[in-house]
N, C-alpha and C positions, 0 to 999 in steps of 0.2 A: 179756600181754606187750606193750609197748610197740615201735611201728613201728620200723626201723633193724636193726641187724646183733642178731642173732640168733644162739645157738648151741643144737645136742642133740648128746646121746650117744649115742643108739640107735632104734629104731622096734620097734616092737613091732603084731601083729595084735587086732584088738578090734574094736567096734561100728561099721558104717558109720555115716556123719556126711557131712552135703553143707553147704556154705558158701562163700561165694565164687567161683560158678561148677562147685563142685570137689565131686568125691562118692569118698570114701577111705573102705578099712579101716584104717590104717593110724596108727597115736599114736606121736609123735616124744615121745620124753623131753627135758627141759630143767630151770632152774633159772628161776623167775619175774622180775619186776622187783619184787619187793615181800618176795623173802628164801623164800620156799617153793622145797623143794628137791626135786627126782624128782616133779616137773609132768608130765602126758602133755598135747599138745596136738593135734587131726587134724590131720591133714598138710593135708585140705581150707582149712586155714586160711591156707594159705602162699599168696604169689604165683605165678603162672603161672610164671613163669620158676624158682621155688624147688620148686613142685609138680612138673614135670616132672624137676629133677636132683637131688631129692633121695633116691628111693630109690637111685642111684647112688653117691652121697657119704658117707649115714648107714649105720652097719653094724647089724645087727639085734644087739636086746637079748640 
């Protein structure tokens, strides 16, 4: 997924993954930049500020 505004559907539990500072069970569902659809991505992937409020905002799968 390419940098900027970003959108998912849901999060779902699955395999720790650490990246970016960040260590999540946790795969947000999305739509890619390249046309694939029902992408999981770790949450670890997000920004500090998108990491912390996204289990709040995204509803579980």
């Amino acid at each position: 997924m390419y940098a900027g505004r970003n959108y998912f559907y849901c999060w779902t539990a699955g395999d720790w993954y650490q990246n970016n500072g960040h260590i999540s069970g946790s795969w947000l569902r999305t739509d890619d930049d390249t046309g694939h659809n029902n992408v999981y991505v770790s949450m670890a992937n997000l920004s500090d500020a998108d990491f912390y409020r996204a289990p709040d905002v995204v509803p579980h799968c």
